[in-house]
N, C-alpha and C positions, 0 to 999 in steps of 0.2 A: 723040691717038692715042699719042704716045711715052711723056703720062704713062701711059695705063694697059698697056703694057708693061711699064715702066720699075717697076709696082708687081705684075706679075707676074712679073718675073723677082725681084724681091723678098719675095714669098711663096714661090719655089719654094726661094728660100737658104734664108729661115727652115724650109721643109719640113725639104729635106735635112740644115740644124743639128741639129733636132730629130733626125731619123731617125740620124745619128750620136752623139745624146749617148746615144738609147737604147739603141743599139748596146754604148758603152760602158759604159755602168751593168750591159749584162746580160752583157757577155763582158770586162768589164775589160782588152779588147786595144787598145792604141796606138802609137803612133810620134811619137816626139817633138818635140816645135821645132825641136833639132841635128838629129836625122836629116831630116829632111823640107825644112829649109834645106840642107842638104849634098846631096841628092838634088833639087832647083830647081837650085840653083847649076849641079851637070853640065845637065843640062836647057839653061838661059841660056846654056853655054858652046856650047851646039851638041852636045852626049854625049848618047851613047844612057846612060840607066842604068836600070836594074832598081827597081818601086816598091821603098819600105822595107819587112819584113817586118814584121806586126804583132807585139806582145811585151806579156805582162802584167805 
C-alpha cells in the first residue's frame, strides 16, 4: 500500500513540474533560487512573510 501511494504522490510532483514549466514557457513569470530561499529562510525562522512576486 505505501508503495502505491508513495508513487502517486510522485506522479502528482511530476504533474504539477509539468503544469509549472508550462506556465512558464507561456508567461515567462518567475521567482528566483535567492528569492524563494530568502522567503523559506523567514518561513524556517518562524516569520510570517509575503510569497515572492513573480517577475519576467
Amino acid at each position: 500500500m505505501k508503495e502505491m501511494e508513495r508513487e502517486e504522490k510522485r506522479e502528482q510532483l511530476r504533474q504539477d513540474a509539468l503544469a509549472a514549466w508550462a506556465g512558464y514557457q507561456t508567461t515567462g513569470l518567475h521567482v528566483t533560487a535567492k528569492e524563494a530561499d530568502a522567503w523559506l529562510a523567514k518561513l524556517e525562522a518562524g516569520k510570517r512573510a509575503a510569497i515572492p512576486k513573480c517577475h519576467a
